[in-house]
N, C-alpha and C positions, 0 to 999 in steps of 0.2 A: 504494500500500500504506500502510493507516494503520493506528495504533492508538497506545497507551499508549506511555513507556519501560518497557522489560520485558516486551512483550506479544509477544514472539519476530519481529518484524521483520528484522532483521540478522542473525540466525542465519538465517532464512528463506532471506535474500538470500545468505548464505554456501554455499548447498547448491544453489544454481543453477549454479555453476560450478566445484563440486566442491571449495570449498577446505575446506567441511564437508561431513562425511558422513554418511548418516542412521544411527545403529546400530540405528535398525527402522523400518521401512517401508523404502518407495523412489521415489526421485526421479528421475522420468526427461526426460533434453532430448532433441527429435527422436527420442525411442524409444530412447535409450541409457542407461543406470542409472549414475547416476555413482557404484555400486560396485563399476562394470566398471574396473580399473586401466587395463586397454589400451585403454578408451575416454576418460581421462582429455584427453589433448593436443587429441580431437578438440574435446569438451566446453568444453573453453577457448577455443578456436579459435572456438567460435559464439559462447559467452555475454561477452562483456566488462563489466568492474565498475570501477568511479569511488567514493571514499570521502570522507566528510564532507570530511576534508582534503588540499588540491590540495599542498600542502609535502610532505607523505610519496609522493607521487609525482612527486616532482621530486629525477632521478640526474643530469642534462646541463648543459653547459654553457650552451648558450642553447636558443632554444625548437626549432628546426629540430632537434638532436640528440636532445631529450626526445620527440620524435614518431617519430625513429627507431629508440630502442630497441628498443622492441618487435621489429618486423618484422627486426631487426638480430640480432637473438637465436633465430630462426625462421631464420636462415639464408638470407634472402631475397638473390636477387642486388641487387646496387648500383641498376642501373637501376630493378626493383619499389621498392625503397626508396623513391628521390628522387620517386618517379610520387607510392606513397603518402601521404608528407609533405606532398606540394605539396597532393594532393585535402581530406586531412584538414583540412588548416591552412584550406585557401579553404570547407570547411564549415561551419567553426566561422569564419568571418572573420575569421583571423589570421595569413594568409600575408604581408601587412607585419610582422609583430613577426616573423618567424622567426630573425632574428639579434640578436633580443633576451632577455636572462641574465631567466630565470623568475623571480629577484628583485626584478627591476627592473616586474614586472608586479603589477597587480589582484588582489586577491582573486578575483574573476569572470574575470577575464583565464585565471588561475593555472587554475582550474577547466576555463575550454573547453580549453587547452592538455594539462589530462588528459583530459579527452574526446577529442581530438584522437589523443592518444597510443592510446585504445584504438580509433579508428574504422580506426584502420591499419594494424591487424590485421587490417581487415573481419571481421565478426562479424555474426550475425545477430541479435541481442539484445546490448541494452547495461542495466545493472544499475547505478542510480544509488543510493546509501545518502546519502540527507538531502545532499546535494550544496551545495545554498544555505543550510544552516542557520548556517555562519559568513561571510557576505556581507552587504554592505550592499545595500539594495535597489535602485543600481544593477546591482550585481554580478549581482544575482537576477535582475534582469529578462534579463542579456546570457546568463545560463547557460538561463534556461527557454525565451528565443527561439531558442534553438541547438536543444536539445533539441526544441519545437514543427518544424524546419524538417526536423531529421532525422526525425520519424515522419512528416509530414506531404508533405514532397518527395523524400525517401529512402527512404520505405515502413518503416523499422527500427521493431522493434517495442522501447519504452522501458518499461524497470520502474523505476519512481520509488518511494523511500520518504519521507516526506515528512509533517512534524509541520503541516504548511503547507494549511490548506482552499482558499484561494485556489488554488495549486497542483494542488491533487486535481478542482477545478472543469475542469480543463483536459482531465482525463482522458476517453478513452471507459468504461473502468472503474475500479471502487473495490472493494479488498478492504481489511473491517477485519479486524485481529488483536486476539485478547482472551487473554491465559492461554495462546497454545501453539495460539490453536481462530478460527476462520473465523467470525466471527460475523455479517459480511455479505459480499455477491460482488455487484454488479449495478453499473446505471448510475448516477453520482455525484447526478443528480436527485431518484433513488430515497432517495438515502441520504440528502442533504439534509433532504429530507421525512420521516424516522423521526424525528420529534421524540422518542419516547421512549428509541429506538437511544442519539440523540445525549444526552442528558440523562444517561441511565447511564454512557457513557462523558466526560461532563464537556468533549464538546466542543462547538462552536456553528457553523452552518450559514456560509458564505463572505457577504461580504456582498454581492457580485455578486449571488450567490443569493437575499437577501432584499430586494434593492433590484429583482431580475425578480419578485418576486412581490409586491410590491407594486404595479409597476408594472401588473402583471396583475387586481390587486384594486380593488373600486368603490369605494375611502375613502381620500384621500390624508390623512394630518397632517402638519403642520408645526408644532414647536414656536417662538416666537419669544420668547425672554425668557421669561418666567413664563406666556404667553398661551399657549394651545390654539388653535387655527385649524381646524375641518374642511370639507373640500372634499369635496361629494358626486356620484361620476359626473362628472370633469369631464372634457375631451377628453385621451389618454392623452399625447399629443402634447407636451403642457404641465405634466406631472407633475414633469418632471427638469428641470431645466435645465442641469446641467452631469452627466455620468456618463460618466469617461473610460474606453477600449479595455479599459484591463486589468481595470476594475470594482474596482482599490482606492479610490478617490476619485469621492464621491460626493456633490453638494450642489446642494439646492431652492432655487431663488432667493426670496430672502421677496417678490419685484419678484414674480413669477408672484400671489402669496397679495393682494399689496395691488391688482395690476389687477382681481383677481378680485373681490374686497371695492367697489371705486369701479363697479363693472360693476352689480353688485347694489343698491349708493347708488344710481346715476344712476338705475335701473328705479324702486325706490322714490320718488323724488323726482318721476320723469313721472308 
């Protein structure tokens, strides 16, 4: 889910699990309206929410207690509890820290430990509001590969909001918000490519995204210094030389540009 600040994202997100409610229209999860009062507990029960900040979810003493809450509160016997905790924490690969004070953890850490906290509910949907927006980009990376493994090996379906294109690259879908109104729904591809979408919204395509389409395109450049260098058609094979997993870092070796250039010398010189 992308858009603007202000473009009704977090309210959005607020009415999936009934803690907002519509006063017109209606929203409904698995066919239930969460204007139904006596549907409310079910409604909770599927949807689970994680908020920008893992501190405002943090009541426990250490982490094992912060992932019992929940279920502890639902009146779950002891044994479901301890069963839950253990699955949650080994989810999120944090069932080593479980006797360790939420303080003494990660920004990222903090974050899967509230993930943690809502998967132990079991819930059918989990509702993340900009979750990485105050983490470093290690943080980032440990909270989106938790969240990749749970849609991915857990089948859970994840609503991410998320100021972050890279992030949205990750998705099977993209929904932008403008003003209150849906201005796009499809596949993150798709959206990539509305160069004009993106322009009116002031944002710019992931660079993973622009680095496969050039990779895809007949014309490599490389800048070196002040010089232009273009490479026309050359084998695709040899375009990158370095373009890590995540597709934030990304860099042509100028070594590719000058074999290329001696290759061309030496033809001319026979």
């Amino acid at each position: 889910m992308l858009g603007r600040n202000g473009s009704g994202k977090t309210t959005f997100s607020k009415q999936l699990n009934a803690i907002l409610r519509p006063s017109e229209g209606t929203v409904t999860v698995d066919e239930m309206g969460t204007k139904d009062a006596e549907k409310l507990y079910d409604i909770r029960q599927r949807v689970g929410m994680v908020f920008q900040n893992p501190d405002n979810q943090m009541v426990a003493a250490n982490v094992e207690e912060e992932v019992a809450f929940g279920p502890e509160n639902l009146g779950m016997e002891s044994d479901t509890i301890v069963a839950r905790v253990k699955q949650a924490l080994e989810q999120v690969r944090m069932w080593k820290r479980r006797k360790t004070a939420p303080n003494h953890l990660s920004g990222g850490q903090k974050q899967r430990i509230a993930i943690a906290g809502i998967l132990a509910m079991h819930p059918d949907y989990i509702v993340l509001d900009e979750p990485t927006a105050m983490l470093d980009p290690k943080g980032r990376k440990e909270v989106m590969e938790a969240l990749q493994r749970l849609n991915q090996e857990q089948e859970m379906t994840v609503i991410l909001i998320t100021h972050d294109m890279e992030e949205a690259a990750l998705a099977s879908r993209v929904i932008l918000l403008a003003d209150g109104q849906m201005r796009f729904d499809g596949r993150p591809e798709k959206f990539f490519g509305a160069d004009a979408l993106l322009a009116e919204m002031g944002m710019e395509a992931p660079l993973s995204y622009r680095v496969r389409k050039l990779i895809d395109s007949d014309v490599f450049e490389k800048k070196i210094g002040d010089a232009r260098v273009e490479e026309a058609t050359i084998d695709k094979r040899e375009k990158v030389a370095e373009y890590d997993k995540t597709g934030r870092e990304w860099e042509a070796s100028s070594e590719l540009v000058d074999k290329k250039k001696n290759k061309k010398a030496e033809s001319r010189d026979r």
